[in-house]
Every structure is written in structure tokens, then in C-alpha cells.
mmCIF file as Biopython writes it, N, C-alpha, C and O atoms, coordinates in Angstrom:
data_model
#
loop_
_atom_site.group_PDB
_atom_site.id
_atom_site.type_symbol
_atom_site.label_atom_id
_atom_site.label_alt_id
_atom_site.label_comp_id
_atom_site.label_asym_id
_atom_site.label_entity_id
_atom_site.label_seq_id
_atom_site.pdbx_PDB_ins_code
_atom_site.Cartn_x
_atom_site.Cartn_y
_atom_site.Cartn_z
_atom_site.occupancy
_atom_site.B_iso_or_equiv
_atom_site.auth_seq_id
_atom_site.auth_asym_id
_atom_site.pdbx_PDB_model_num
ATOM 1   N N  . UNK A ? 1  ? -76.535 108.365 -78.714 1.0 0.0 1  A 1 
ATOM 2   C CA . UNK A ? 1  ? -75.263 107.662 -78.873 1.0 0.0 1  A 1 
ATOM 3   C C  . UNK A ? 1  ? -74.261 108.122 -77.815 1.0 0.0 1  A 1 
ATOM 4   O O  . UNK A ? 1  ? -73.683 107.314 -77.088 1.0 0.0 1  A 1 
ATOM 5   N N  . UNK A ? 2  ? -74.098 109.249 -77.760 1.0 0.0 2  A 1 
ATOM 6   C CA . UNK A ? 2  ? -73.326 109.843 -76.307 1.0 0.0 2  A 1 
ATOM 7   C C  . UNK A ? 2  ? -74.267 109.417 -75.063 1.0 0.0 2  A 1 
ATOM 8   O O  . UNK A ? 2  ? -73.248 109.611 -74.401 1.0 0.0 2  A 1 
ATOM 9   N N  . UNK A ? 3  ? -74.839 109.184 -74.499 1.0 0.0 3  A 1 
ATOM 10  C CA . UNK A ? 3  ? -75.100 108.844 -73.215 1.0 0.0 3  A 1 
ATOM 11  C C  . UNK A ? 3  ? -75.111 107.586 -73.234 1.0 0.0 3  A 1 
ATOM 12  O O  . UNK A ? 3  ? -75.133 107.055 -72.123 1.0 0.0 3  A 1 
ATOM 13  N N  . UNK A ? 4  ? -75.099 106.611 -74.538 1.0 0.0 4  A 1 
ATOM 14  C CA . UNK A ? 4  ? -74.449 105.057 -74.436 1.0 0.0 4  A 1 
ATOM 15  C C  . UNK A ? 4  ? -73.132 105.032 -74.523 1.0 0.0 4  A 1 
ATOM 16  O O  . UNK A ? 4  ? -72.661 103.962 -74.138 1.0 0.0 4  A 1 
ATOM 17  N N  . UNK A ? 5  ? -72.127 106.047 -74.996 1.0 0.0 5  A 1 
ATOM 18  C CA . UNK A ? 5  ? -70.643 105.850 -74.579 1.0 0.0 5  A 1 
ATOM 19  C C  . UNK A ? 5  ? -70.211 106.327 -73.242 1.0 0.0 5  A 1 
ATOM 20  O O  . UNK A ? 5  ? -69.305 105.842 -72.564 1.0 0.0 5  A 1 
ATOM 21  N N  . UNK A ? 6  ? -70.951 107.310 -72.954 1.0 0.0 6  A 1 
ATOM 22  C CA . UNK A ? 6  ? -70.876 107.553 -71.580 1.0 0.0 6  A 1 
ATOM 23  C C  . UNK A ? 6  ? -70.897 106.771 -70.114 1.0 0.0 6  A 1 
ATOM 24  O O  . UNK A ? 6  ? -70.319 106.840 -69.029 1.0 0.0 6  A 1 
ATOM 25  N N  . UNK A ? 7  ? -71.973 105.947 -70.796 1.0 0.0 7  A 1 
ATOM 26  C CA . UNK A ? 7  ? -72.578 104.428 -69.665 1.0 0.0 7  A 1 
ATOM 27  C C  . UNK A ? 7  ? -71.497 103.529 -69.868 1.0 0.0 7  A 1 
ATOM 28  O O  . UNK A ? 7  ? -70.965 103.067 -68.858 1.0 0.0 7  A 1 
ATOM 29  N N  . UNK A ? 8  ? -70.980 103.122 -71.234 1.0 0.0 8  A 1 
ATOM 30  C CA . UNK A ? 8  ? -69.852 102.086 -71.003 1.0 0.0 8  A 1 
ATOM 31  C C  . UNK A ? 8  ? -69.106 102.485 -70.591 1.0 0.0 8  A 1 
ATOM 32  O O  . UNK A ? 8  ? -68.421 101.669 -69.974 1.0 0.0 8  A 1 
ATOM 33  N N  . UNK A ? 9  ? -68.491 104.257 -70.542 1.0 0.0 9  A 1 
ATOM 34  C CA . UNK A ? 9  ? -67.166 104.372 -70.373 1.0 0.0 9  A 1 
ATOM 35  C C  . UNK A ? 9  ? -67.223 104.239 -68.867 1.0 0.0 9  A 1 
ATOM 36  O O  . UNK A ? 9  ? -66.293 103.683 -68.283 1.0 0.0 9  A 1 
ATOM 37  N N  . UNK A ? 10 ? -68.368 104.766 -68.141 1.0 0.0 10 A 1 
ATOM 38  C CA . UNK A ? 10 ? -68.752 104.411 -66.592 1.0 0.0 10 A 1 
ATOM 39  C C  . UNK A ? 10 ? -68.636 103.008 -65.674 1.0 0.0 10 A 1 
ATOM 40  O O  . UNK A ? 10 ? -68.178 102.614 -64.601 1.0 0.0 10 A 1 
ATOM 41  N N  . UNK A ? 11 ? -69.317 102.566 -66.763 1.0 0.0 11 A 1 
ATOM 42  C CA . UNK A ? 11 ? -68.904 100.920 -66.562 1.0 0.0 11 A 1 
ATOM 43  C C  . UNK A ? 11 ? -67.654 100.310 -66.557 1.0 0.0 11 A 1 
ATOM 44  O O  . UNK A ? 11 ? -67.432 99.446  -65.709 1.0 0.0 11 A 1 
ATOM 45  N N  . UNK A ? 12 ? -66.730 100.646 -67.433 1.0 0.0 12 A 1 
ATOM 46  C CA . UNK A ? 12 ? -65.619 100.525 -67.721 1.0 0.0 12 A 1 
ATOM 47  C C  . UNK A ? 12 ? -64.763 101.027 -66.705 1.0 0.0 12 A 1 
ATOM 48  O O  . UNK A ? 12 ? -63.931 100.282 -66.187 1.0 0.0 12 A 1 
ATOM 49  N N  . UNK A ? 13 ? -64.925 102.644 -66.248 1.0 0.0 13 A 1 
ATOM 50  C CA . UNK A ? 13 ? -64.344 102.737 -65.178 1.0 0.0 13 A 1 
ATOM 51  C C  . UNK A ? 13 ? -64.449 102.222 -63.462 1.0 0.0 13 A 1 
ATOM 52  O O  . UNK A ? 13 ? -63.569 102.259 -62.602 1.0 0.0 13 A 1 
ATOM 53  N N  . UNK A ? 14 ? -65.683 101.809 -63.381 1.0 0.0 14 A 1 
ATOM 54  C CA . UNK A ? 14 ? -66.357 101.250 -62.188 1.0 0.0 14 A 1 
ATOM 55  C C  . UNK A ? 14 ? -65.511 99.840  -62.394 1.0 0.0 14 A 1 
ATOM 56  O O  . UNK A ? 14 ? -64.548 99.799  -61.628 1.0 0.0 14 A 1 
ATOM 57  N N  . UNK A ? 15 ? -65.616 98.887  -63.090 1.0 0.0 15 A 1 
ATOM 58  C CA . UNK A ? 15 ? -64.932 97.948  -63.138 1.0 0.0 15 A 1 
ATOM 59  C C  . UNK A ? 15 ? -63.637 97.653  -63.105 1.0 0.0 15 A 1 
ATOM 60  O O  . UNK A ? 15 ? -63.111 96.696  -62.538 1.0 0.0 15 A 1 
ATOM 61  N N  . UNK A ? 16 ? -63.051 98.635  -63.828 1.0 0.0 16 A 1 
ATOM 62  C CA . UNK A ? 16 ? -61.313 99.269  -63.342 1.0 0.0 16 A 1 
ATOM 63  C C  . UNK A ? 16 ? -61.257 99.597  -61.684 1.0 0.0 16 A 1 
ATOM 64  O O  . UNK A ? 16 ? -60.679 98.897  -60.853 1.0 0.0 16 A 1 
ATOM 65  N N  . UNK A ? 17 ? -61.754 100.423 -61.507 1.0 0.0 17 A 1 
ATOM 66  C CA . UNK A ? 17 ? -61.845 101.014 -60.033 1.0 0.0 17 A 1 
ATOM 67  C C  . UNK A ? 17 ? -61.624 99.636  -59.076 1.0 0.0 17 A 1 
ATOM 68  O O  . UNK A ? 17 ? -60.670 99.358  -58.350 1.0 0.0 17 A 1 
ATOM 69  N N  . UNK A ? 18 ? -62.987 98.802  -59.375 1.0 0.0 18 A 1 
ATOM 70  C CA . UNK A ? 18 ? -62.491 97.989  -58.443 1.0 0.0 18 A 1 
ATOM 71  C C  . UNK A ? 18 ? -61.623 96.865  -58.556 1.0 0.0 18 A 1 
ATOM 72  O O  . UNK A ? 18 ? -61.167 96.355  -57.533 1.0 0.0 18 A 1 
ATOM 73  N N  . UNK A ? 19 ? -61.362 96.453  -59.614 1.0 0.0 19 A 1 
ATOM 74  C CA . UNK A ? 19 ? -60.239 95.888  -59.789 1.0 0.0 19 A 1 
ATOM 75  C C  . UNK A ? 19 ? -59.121 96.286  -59.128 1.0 0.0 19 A 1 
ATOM 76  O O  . UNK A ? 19 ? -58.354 95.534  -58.527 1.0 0.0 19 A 1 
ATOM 77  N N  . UNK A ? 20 ? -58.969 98.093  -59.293 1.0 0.0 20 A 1 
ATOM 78  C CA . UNK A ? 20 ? -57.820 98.170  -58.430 1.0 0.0 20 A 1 
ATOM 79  C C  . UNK A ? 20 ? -57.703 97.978  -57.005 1.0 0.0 20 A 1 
ATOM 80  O O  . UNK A ? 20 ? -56.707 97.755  -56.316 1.0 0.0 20 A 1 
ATOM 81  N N  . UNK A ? 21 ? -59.099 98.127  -56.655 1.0 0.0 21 A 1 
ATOM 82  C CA . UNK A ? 21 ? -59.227 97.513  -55.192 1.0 0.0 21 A 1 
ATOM 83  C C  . UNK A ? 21 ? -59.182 96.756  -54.934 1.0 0.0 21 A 1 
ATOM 84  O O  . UNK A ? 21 ? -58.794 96.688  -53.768 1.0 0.0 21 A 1 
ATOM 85  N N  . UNK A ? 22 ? -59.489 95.380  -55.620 1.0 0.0 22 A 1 
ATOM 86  C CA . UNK A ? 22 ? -58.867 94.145  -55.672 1.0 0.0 22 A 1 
ATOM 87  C C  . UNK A ? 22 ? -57.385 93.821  -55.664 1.0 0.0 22 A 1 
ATOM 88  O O  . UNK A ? 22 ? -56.887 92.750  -55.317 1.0 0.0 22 A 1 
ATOM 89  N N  . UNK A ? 23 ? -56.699 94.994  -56.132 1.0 0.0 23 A 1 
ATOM 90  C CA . UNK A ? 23 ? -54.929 94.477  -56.160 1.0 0.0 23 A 1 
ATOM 91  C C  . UNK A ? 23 ? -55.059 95.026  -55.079 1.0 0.0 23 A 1 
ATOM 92  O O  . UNK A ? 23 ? -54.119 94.482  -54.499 1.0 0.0 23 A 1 
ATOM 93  N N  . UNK A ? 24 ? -55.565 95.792  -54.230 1.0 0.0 24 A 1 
ATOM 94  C CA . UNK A ? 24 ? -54.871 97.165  -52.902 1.0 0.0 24 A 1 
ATOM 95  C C  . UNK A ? 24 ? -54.986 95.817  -52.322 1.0 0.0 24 A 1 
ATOM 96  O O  . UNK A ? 24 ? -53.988 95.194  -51.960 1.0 0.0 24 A 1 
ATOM 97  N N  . UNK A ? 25 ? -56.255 95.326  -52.222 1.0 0.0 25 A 1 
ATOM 98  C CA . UNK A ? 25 ? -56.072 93.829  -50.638 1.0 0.0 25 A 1 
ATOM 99  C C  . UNK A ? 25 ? -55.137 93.110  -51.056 1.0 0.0 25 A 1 
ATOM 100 O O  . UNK A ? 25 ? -54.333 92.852  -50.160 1.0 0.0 25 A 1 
ATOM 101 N N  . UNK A ? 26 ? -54.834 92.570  -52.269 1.0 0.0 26 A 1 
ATOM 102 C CA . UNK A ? 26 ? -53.912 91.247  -52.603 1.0 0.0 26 A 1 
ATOM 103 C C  . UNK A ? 26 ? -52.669 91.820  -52.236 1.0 0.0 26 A 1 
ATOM 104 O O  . UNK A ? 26 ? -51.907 91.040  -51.664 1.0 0.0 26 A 1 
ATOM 105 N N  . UNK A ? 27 ? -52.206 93.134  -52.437 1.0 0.0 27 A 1 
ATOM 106 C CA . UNK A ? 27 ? -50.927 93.670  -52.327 1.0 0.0 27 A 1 
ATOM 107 C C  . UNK A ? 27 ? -50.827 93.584  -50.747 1.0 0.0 27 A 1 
ATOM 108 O O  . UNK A ? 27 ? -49.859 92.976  -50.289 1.0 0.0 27 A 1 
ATOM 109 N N  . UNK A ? 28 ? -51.790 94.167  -49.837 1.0 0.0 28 A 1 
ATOM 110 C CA . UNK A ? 28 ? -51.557 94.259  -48.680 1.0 0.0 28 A 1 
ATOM 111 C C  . UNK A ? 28 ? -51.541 92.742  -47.891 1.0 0.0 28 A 1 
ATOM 112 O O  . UNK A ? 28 ? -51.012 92.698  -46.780 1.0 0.0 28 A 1 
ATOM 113 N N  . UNK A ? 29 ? -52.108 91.538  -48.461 1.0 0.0 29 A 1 
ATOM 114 C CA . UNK A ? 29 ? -52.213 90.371  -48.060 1.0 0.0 29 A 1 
ATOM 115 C C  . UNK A ? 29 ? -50.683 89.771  -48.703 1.0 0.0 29 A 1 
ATOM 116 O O  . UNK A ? 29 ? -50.496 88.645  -48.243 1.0 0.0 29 A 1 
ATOM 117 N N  . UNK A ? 30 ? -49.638 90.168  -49.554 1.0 0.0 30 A 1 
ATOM 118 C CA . UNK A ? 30 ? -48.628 89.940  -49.924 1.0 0.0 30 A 1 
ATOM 119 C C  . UNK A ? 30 ? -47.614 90.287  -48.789 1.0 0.0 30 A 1 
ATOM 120 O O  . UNK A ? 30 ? -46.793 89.540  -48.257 1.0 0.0 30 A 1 
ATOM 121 N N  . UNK A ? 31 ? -47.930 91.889  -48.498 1.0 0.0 31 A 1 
ATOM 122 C CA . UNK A ? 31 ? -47.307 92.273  -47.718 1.0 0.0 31 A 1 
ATOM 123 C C  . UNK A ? 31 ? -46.904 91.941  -45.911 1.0 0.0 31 A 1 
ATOM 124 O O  . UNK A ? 31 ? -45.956 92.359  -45.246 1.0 0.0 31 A 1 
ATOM 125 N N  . UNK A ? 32 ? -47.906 91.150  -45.571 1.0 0.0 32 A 1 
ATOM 126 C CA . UNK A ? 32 ? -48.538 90.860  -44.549 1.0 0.0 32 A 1 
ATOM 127 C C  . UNK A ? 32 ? -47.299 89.172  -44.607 1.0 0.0 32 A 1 
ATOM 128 O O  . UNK A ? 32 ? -46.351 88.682  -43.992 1.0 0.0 32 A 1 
ATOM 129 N N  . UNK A ? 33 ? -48.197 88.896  -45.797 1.0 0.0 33 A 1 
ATOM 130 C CA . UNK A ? 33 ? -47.138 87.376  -46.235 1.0 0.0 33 A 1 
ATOM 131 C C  . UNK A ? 33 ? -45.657 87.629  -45.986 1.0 0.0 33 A 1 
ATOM 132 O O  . UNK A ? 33 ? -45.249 86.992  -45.016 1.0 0.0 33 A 1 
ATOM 133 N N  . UNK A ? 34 ? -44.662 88.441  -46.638 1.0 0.0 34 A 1 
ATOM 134 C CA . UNK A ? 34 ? -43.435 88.485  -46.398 1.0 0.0 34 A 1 
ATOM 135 C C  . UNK A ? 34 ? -43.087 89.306  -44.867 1.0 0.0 34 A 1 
ATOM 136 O O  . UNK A ? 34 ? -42.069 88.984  -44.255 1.0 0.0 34 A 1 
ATOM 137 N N  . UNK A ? 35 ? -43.853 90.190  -44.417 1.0 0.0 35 A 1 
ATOM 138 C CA . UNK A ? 35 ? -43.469 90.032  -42.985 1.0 0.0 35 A 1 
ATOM 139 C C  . UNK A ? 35 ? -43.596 88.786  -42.047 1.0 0.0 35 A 1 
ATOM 140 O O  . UNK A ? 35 ? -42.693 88.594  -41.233 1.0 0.0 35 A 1 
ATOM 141 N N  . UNK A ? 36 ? -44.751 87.850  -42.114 1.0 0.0 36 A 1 
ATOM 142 C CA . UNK A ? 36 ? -44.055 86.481  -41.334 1.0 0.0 36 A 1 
ATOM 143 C C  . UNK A ? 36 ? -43.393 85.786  -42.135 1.0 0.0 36 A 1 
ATOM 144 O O  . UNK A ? 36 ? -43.356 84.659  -41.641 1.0 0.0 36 A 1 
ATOM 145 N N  . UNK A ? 37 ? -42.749 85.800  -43.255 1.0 0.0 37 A 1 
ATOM 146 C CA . UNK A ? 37 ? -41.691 84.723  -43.544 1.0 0.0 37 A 1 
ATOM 147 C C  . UNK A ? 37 ? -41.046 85.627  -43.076 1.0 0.0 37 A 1 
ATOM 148 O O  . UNK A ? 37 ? -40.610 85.058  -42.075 1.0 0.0 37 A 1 
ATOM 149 N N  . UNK A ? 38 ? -40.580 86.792  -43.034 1.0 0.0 38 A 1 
ATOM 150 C CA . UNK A ? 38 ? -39.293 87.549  -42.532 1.0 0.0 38 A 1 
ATOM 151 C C  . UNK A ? 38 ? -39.202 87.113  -41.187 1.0 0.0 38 A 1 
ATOM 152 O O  . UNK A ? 38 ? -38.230 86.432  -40.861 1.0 0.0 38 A 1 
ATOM 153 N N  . UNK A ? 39 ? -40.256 87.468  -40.189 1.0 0.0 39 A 1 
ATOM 154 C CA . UNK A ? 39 ? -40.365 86.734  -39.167 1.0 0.0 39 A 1 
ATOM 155 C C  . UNK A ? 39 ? -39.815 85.361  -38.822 1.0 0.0 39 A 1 
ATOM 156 O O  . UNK A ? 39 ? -39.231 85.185  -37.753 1.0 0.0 39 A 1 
ATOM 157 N N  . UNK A ? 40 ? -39.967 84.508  -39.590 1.0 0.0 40 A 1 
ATOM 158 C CA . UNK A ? 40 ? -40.009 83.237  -39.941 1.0 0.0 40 A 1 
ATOM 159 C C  . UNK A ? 40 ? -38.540 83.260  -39.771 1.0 0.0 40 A 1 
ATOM 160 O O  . UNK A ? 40 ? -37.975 83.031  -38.701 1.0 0.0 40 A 1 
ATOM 161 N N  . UNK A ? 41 ? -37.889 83.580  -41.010 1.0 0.0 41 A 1 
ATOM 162 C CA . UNK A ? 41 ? -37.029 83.260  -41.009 1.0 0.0 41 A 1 
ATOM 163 C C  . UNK A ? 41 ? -35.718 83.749  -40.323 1.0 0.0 41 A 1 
ATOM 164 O O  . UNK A ? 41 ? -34.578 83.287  -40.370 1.0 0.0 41 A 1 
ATOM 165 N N  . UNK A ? 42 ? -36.381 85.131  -39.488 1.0 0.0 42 A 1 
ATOM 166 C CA . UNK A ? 42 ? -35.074 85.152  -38.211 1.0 0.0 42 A 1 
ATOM 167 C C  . UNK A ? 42 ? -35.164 84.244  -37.320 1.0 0.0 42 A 1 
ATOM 168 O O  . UNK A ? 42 ? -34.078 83.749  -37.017 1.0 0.0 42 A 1 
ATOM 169 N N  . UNK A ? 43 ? -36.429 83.676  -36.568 1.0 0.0 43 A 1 
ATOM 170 C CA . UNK A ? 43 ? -36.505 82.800  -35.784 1.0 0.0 43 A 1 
ATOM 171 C C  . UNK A ? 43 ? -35.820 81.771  -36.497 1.0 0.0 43 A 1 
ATOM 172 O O  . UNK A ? 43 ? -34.800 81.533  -35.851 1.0 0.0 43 A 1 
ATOM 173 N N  . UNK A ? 44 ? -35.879 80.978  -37.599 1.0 0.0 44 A 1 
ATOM 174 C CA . UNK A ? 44 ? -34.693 79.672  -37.902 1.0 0.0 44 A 1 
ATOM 175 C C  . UNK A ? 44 ? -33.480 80.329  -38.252 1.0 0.0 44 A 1 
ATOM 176 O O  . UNK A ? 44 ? -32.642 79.616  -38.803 1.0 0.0 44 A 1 
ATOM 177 N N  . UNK A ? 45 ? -33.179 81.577  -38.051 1.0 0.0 45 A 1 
ATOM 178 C CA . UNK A ? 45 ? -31.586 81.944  -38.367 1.0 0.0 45 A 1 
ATOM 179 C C  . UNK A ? 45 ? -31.155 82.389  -36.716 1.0 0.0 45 A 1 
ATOM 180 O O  . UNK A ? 45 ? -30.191 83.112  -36.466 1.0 0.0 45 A 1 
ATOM 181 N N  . UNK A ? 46 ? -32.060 81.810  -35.683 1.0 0.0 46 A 1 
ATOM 182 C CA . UNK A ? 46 ? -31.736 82.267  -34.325 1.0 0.0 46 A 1 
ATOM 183 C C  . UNK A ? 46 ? -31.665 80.502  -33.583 1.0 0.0 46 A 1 
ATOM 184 O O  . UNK A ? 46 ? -30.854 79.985  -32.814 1.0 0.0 46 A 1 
ATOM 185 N N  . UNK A ? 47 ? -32.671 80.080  -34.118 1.0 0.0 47 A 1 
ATOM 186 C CA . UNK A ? 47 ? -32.587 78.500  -33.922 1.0 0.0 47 A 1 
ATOM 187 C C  . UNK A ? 47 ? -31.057 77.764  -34.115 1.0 0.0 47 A 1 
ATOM 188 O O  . UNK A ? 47 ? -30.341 77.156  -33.319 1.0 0.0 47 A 1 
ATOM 189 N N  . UNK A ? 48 ? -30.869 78.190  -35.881 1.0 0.0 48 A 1 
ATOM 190 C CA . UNK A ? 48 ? -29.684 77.875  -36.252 1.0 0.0 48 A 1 
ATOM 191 C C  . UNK A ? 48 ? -27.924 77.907  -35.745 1.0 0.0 48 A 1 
ATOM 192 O O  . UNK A ? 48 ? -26.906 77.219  -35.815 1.0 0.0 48 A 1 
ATOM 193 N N  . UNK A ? 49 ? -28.529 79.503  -35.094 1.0 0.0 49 A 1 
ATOM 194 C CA . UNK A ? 49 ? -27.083 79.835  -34.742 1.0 0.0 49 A 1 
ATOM 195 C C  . UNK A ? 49 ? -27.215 79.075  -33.148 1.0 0.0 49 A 1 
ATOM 196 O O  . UNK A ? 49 ? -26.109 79.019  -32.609 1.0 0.0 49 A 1 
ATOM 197 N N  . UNK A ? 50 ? -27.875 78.733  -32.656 1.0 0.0 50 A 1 
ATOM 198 C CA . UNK A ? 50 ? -27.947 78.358  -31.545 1.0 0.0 50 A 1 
ATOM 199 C C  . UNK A ? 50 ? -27.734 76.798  -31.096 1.0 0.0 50 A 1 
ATOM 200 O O  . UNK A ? 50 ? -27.311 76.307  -30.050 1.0 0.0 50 A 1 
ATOM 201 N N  . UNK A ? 51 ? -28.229 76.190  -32.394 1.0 0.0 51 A 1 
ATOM 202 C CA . UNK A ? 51 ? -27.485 74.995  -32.841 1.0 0.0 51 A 1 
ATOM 203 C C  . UNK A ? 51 ? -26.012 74.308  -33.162 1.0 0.0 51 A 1 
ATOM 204 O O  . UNK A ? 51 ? -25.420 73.252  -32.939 1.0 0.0 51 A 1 
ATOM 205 N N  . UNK A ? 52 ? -25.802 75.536  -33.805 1.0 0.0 52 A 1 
ATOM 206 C CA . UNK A ? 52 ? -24.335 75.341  -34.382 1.0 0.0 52 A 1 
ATOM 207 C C  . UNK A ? 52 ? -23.592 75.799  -32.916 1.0 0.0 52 A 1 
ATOM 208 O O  . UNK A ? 52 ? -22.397 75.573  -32.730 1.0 0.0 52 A 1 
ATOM 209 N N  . UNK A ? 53 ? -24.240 76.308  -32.146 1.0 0.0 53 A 1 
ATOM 210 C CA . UNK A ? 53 ? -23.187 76.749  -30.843 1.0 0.0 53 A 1 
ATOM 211 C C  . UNK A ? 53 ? -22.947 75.608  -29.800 1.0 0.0 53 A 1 
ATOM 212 O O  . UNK A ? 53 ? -21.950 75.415  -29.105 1.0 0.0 53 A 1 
ATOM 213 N N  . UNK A ? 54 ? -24.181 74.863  -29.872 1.0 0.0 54 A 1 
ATOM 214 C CA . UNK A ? 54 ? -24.786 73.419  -28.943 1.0 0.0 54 A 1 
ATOM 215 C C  . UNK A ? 54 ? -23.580 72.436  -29.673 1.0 0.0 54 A 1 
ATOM 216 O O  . UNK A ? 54 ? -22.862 71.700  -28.996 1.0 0.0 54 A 1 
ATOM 217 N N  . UNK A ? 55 ? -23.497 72.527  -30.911 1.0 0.0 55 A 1 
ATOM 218 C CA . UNK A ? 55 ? -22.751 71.796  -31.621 1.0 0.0 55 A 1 
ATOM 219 C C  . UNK A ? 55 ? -21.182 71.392  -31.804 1.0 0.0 55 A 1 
ATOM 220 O O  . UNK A ? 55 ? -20.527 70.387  -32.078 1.0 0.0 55 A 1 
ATOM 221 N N  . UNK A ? 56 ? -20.928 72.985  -31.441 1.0 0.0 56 A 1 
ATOM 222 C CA . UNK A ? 56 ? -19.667 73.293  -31.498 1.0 0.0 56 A 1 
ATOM 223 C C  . UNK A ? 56 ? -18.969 73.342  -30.576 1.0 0.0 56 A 1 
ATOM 224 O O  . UNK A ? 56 ? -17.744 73.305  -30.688 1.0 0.0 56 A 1 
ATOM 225 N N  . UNK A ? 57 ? -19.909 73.488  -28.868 1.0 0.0 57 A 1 
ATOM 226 C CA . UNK A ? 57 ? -19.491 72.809  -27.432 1.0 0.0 57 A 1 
ATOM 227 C C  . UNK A ? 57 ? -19.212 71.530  -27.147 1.0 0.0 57 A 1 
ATOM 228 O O  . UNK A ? 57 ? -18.391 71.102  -26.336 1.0 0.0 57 A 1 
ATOM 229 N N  . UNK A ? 58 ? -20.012 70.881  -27.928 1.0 0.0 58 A 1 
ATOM 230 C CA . UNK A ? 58 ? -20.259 69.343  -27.804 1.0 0.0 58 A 1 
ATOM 231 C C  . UNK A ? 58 ? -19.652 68.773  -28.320 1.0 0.0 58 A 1 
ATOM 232 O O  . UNK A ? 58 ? -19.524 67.590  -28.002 1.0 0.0 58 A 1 
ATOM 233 N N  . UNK A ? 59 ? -18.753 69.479  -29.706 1.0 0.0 59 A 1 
ATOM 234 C CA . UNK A ? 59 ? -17.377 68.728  -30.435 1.0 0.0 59 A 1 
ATOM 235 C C  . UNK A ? 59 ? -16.308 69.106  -29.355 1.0 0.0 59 A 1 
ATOM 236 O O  . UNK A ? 59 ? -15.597 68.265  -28.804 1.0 0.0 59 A 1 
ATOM 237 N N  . UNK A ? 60 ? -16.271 70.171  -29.158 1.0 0.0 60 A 1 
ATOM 238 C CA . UNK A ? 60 ? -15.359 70.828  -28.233 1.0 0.0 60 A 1 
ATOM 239 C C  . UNK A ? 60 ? -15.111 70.220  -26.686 1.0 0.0 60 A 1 
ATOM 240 O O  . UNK A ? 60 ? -14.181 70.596  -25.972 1.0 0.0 60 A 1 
ATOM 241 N N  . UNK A ? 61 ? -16.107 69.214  -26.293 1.0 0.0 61 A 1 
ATOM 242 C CA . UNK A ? 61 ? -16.205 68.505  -25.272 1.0 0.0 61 A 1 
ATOM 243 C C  . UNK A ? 61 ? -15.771 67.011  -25.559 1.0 0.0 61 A 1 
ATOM 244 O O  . UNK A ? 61 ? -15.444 66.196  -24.697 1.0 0.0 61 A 1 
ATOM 245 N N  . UNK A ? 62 ? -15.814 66.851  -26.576 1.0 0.0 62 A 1 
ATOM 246 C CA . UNK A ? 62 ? -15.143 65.467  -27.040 1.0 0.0 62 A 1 
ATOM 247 C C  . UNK A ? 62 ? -14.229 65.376  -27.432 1.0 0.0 62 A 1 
ATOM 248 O O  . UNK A ? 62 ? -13.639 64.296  -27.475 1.0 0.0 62 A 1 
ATOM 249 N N  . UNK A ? 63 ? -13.646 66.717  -27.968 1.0 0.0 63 A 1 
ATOM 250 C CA . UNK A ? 63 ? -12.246 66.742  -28.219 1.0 0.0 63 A 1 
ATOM 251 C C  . UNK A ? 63 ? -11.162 67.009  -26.996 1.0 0.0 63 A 1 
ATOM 252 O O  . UNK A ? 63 ? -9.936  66.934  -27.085 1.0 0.0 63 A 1 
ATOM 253 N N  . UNK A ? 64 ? -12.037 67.377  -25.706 1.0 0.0 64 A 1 
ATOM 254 C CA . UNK A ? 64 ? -11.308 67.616  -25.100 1.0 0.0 64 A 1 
ATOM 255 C C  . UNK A ? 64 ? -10.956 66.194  -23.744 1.0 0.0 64 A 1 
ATOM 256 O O  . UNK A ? 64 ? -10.171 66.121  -22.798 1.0 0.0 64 A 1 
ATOM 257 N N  . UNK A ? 65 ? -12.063 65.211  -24.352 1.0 0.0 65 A 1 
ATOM 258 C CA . UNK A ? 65 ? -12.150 63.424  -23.385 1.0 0.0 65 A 1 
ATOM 259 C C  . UNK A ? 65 ? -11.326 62.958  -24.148 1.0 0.0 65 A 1 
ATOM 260 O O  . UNK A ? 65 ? -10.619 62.070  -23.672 1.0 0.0 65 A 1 
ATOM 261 N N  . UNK A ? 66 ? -11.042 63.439  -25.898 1.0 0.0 66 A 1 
ATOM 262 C CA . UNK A ? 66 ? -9.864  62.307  -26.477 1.0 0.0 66 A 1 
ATOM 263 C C  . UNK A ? 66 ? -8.536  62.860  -26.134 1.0 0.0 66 A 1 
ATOM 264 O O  . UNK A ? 66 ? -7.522  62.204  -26.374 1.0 0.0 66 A 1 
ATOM 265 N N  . UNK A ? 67 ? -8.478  64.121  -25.545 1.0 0.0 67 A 1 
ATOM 266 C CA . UNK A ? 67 ? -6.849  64.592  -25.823 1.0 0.0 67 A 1 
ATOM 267 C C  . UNK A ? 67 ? -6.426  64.072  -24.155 1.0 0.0 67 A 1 
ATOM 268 O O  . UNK A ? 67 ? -5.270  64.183  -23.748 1.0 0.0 67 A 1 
#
């Protein structure tokens, strides 16, 4: 009876074990994920500001043909 609780508890831990190795990749494939949206999203907060500057010449150029 002890070397059959022994085997499940083995089993039990082998299957835990890798489960947790299963979260280590998903965590590191998460991690991987929010560095290119971080990425991501300085490039459209560099786009943006660069827009609003194109934008704000170009009002600034028409305001200056009506005056």
C-alpha cells in the first residue's frame, strides 16, 4: 500500500512539475507579448505626436493666408 501512495504521489508531483513548466513558457510568451505592444505603442505615441505637429503647422499656415 505504501509504494502505491508513493507512485501516485510521484505522479502527482511529475504532473505538477510540469505544469509548472507549462506556466514558465506561457508567462515568458506573455512577457515577450507586452514588450511589443509596449513597443507598439511608443511607435503610435511618436507617429501621433508627429501628426499633431504636421497638423498644427498646417492650421498655422492657413491661419496665417486668412489674416
Amino acid at each position: 500500500m505504501s509504494l502505491e501512495l508513493l507512485s501516485k504521489l510521484e505522479t502527482k508531483i511529475q504532473a505538477t512539475l510540469e505544469t509548472i513548466e507549462l506556466l514558465k513558457m506561457e508567462l515568458e510568451e506573455e512577457k515577450q507579448k507586452g514588450i511589443s505592444l509596449t513597443e507598439q505603442n511608443q511607435q503610435l505615441s511618436q507617429d501621433l505626436n508627429s501628426w499633431n505637429e504636421k497638423v498644427t503647422g498646417l492650421v498655422g499656415l492657413l491661419n496665417e493666408e486668412v489674416s
